[in-house]
C-alpha positions, 0 to 999 in steps of 0.5 A: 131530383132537380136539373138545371135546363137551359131554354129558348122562349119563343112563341109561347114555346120553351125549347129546352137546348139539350136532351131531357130525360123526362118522359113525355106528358110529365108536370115540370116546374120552371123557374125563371132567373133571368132574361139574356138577349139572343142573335135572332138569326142564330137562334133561328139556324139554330131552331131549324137544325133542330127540326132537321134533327140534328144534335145542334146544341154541339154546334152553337154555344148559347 
């Protein structure tokens, strides 16, 4: 069943902004709409409260 993600690429990584329910190692399929521009700094904050493990997606609206 399709879901919808949103995602930030940085350093050839794609950090999906919430919780996936998808099992570790799984094949997905990516399709790119579009390309918005993002505050570094808060991208930044936001990334690093996510290495902490904090729920961060509550914290910042992208």
């Amino acid at each position: 069943m399709p879901e919808e993600i949103v995602a930030i690429y940085r350093g050839d990584v794609i950090i999906p902004l919430k919780k996936l329910d998808t099992p570790p190692g799984s094949r997905i399929r990516i399709l790119i709409e579009g390309v918005e521009t993002r505050d570094p700094m808060k991208e930044l904050s936001y990334l690093k409260l996510l290495q902490d493990g904090e729920a961060a997606e509550e914290l910042f609206e992208f």
